[in-house]
C-alpha positions as CSV (number, residue, x, y, z in Angstrom):
1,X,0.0,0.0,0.0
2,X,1.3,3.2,-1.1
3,X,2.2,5.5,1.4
4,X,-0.2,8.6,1.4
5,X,2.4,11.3,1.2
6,X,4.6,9.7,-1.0
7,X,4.9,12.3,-3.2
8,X,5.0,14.9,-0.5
9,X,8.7,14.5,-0.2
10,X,9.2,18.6,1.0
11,X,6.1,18.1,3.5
12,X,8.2,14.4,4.6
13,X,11.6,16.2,5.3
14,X,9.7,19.1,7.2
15,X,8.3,16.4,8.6
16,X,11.8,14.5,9.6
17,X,13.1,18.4,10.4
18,X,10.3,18.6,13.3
19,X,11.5,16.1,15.3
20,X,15.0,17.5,16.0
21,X,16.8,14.4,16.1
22,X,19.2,14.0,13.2
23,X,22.7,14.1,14.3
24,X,22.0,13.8,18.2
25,X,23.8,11.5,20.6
26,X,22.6,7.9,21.4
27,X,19.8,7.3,23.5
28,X,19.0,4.7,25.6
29,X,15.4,3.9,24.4
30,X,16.7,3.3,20.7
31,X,19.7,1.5,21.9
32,X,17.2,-0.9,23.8
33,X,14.9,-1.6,20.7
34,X,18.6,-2.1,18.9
35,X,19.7,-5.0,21.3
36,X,16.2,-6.4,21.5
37,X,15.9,-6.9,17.5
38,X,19.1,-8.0,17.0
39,X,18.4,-10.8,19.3
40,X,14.8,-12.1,18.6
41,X,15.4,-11.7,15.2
42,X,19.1,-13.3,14.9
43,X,20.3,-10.3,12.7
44,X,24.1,-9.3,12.2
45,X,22.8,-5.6,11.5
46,X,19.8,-3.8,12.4
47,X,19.1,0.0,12.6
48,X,16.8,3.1,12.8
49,X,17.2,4.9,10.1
50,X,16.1,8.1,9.5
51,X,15.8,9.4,5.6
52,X,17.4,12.7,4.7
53,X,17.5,15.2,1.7
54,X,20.7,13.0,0.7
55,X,21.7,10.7,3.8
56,X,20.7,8.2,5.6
57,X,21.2,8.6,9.4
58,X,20.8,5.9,11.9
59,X,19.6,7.1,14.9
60,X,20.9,4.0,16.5
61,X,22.3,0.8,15.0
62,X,23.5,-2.6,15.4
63,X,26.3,-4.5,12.7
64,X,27.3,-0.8,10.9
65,X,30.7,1.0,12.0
66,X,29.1,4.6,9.9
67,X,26.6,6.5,11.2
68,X,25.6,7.4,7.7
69,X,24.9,6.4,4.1
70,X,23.8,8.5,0.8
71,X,20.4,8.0,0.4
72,X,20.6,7.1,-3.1
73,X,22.6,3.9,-2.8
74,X,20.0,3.3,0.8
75,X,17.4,-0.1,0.9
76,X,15.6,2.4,3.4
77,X,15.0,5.0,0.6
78,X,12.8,2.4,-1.2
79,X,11.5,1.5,1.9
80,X,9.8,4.9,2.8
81,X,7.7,5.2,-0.2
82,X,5.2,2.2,1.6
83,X,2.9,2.0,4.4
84,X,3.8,-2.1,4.1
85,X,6.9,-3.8,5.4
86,X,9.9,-3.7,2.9
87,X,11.8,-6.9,2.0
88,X,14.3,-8.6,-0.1
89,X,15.0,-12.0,0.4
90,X,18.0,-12.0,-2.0
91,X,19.6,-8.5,-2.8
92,X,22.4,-10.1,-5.5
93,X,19.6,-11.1,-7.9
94,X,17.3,-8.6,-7.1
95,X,17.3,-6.1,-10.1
96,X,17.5,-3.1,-8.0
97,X,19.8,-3.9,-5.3
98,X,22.4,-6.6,-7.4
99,X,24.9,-3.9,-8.2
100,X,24.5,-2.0,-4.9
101,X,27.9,-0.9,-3.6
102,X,26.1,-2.3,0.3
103,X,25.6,-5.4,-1.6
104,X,29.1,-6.0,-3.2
105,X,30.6,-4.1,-0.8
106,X,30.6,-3.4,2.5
107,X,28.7,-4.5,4.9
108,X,27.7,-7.5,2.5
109,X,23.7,-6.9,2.4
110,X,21.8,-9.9,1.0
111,X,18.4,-9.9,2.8
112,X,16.5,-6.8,4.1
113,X,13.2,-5.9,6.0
114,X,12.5,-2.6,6.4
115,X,9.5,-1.2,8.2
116,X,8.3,2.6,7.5
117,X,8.1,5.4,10.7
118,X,5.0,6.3,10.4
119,X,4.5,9.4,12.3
120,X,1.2,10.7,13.7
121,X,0.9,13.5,10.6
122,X,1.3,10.6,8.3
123,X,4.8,10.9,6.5
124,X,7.3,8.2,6.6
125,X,10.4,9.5,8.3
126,X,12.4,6.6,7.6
127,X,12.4,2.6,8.6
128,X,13.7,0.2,11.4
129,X,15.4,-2.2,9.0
130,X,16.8,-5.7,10.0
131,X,19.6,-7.1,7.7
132,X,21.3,-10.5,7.0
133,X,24.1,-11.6,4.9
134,X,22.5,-14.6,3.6
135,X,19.8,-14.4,1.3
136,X,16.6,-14.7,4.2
137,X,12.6,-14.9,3.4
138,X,11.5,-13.2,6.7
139,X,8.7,-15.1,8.0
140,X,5.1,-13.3,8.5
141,X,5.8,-13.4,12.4
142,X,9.5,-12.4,11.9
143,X,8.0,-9.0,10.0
144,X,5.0,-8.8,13.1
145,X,7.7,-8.8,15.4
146,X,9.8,-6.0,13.3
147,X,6.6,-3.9,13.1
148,X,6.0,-4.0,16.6
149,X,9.4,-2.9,17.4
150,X,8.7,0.0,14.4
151,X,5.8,0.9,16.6
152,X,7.9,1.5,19.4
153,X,10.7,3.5,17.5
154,X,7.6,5.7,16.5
155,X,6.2,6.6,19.6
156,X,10.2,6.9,21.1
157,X,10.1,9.5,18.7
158,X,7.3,11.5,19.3
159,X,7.7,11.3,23.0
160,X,10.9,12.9,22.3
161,X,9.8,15.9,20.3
162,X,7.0,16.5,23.0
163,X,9.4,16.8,25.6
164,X,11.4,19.3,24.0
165,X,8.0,21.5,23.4
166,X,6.5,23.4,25.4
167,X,3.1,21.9,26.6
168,X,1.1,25.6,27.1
169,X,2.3,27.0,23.4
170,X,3.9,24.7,21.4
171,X,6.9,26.1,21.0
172,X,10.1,24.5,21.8
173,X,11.0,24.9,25.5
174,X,14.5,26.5,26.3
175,X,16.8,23.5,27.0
176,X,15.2,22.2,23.2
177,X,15.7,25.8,21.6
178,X,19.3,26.4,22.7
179,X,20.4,23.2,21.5
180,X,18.8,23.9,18.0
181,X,19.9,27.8,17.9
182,X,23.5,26.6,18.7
183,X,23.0,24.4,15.8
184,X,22.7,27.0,13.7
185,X,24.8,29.5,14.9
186,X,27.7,26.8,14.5
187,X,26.2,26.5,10.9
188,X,26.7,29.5,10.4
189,X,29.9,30.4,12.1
190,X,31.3,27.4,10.1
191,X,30.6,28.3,6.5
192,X,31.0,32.2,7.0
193,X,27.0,32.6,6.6
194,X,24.4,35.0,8.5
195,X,22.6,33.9,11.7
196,X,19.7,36.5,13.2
197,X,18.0,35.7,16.6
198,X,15.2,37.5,17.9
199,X,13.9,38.2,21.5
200,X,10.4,39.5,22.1
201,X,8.3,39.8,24.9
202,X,4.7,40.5,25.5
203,X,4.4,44.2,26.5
204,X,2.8,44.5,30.1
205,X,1.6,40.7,30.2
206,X,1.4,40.9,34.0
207,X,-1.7,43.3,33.8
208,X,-3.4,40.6,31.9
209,X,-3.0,38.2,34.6
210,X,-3.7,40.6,37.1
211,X,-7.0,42.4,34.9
212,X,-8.4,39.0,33.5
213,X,-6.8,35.9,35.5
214,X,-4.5,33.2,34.7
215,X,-6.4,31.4,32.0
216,X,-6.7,34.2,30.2
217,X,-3.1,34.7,29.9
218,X,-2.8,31.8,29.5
219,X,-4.8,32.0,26.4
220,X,-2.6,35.1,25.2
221,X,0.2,33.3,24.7
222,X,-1.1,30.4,22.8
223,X,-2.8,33.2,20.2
224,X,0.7,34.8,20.7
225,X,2.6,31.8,19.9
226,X,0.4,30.7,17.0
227,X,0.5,34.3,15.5
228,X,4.6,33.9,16.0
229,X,4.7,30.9,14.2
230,X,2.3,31.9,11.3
231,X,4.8,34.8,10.2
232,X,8.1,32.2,10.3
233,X,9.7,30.0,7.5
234,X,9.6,26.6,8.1
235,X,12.9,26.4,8.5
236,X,13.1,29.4,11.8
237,X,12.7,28.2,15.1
238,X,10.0,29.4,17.7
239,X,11.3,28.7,21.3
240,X,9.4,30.1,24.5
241,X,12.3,31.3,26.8
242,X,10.5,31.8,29.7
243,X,7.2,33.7,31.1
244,X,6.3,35.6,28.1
245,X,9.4,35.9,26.7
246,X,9.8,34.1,23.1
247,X,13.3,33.4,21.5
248,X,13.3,32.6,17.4
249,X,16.4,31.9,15.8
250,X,16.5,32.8,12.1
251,X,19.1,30.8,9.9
252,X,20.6,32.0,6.7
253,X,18.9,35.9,8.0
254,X,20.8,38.8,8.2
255,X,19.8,42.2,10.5
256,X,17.8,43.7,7.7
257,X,15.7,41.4,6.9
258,X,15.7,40.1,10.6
259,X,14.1,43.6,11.3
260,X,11.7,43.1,8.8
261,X,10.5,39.8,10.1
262,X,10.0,41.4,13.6
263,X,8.5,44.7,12.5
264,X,6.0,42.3,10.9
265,X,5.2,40.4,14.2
266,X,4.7,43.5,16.0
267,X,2.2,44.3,12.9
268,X,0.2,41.0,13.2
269,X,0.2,40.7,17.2
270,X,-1.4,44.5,17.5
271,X,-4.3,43.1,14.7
272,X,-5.0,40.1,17.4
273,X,-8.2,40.8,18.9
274,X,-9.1,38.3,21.7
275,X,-12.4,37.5,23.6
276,X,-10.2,36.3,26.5
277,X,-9.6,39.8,27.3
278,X,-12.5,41.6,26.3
279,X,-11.6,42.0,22.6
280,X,-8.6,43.7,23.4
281,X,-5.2,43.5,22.0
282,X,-1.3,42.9,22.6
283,X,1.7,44.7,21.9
284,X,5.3,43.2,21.7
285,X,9.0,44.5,21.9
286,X,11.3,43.2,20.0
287,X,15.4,42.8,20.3
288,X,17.3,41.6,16.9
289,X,21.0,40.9,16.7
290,X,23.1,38.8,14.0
291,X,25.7,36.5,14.5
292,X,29.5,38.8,14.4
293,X,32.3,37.5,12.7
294,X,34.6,36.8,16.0
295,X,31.0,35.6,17.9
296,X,31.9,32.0,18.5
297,X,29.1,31.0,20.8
298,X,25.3,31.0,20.4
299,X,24.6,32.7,24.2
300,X,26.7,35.8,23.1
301,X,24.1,36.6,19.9
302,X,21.1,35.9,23.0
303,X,22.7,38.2,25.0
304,X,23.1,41.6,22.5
305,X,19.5,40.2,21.2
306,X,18.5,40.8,25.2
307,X,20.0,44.2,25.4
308,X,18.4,45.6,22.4
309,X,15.1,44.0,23.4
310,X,15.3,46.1,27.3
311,X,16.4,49.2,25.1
312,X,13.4,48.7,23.4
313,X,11.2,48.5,26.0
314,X,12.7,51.3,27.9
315,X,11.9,53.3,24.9
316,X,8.0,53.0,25.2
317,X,7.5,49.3,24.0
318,X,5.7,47.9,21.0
319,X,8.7,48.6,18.5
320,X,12.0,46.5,17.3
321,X,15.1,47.5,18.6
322,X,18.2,46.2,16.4
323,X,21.8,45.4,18.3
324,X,24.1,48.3,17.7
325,X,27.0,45.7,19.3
326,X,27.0,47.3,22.7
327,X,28.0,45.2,25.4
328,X,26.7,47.5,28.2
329,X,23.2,45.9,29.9
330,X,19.8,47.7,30.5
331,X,18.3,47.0,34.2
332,X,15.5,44.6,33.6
333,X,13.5,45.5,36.8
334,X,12.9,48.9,34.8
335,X,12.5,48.1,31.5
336,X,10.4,45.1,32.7
């Protein structure tokens, strides 16, 4: 059965890109599902692979001394494009896979049963594959088995990107943020290319939970969040940094069009008319600073991003303030 976004292959690395877990360390869970498939199944390799715009990456793997394979030589590639398990039962006469440099080469692939990561939106993110290197018919309860194990992978998975979101807005919580935002600063840093981050916070957000109560608010910052989100690429990050304080990092962004983007926020946020608060509306200040050619750490871009956001709400609030590189601090208690 074809997969239902199969030819949704933007929507599928979005998809992959929302999870935040390519190139992270091991984890136990993962490690655990590795052990446990190797050995029910009698397997020299097994792995979770995740399918990139070129790559394969295993999350976790069993058999494999590379963390990585192009995608267009991968069995897992093929498998991705199904909602049905994936096998070959002898790759050296199988007319895609016989001249396969996995299959004459290194690690010797012969038989192969990949399941599809299925998340919860529907795209296939990759497979949990088990491997042999002797042609293998995998039996019907040998697959069952394999699918269970896929089931766990997938659920591993989302549990993971829940954690690192915040459970009010939806945003990525600050532990989750940073690790992205360094990321991409060290992207950036790396192949001499612009980085923006942006600091904003809702103007007098204590009133509101003072005037109207806590739910309330707490409904502000969802329709904050969502209204955020709505004017970001795919490829920014949202992150809530604390209270009412949101963080965004922009990759590939340089001031000007960083300033742009926020002057734009502050637009749609003063249009947000909410019941919650009696049809009222709120305003946002907005800090912006880009990565400097000697910066070599992520917290140093947050930090001028802060200072410009405290200038700008010592100026009279609802604006965007731009870093003019000055290290000197504003006192938060009255800018606050």
């Amino acid at each position: 059965m074809r997969c239902k976004f199969s030819d949704d292959e933007n929507g599928r690395i979005r998809a992959l890109e929302r999870l935040q877990v390519l190139d992270t360390p091991k984890e136990e869970p993962f490690e655990k599902i590795m052990s446990l498939v190797k050995q029910t199944l009698s397997v020299p390799i097994c792995a979770v692979s995740l399918v990139d715009k070129e790559r394969q990456w295993f999350k976790a793997s069993r058999g494999l001394d590379v963390d990585e394979t192009p995608r267009d030589i991968s069995f897992c590639t093929h498998a991705i494009k199904s909602l049905a398990p994936y096998v070959v039962t002898d790759a050296c006469v199988d007319p895609i896979f016989a001249e396969n440099p996995l299959v004459t080469g290194g690690p010797k692939i012969r038989s192969y049963a990949g399941i599809p990561l299925t998340m919860s939106d529907g795209y296939n993110v990759g497979s949990l594959c088990a491997i042999d290197t002797v042609p293998r018919n995998f039996t019907d309860s040998e697959i069952a088995i394999l699918s269970s194990f896929a089931n766990i992978v997938v659920d591993e998975l989302e549990l993971r990107q829940l954690a690192s979101k915040d459970a009010l807005t939806g945003a990525l919580n600050r532990r989750a943020w940073f690790e992205a935002a360094n990321k991409e600063f060290e992207r950036a840093r790396r192949y001499s290319r612009p980085v923006s981050f942006l600091i904003l916070d809702i103007d007098h957000f204590k009133s509101v939970n003072d005037q109207f109560g806590h739910s309330a608010g707490d409904e502000v910052l969802r329709h904050f969040s969502k209204t955020v989100s709505d004017e970001l690429r795919q490829s920014d990050i949202l992150g809530r940094y604390g209270g009412e304080e949101f963080v965004v990092a922009l990759p590939d962004t340089g001031i000007a069009n960083a300033k742009l983007l926020a002057e734009r926020i502050c637009e749609a946020v003063r249009n947000i008319r909410m019941e919650e608060i009696n049809g009222n509306t709120c305003t946002v200040s907005i800090g912006v600073a880009e990565r400097l050619p000697h910066e070599v750490a992520a917290e140093t871009l947050v930090e001028r991003a802060d200072v410009a956001l405290y200038q700008a709400k010592s100026d009279g609030r609802d604006k965007v303030i731009c870093s003019d590189n000055r290290q000197d601090d504003f006192p938060r208690d009255a800018a606050a």
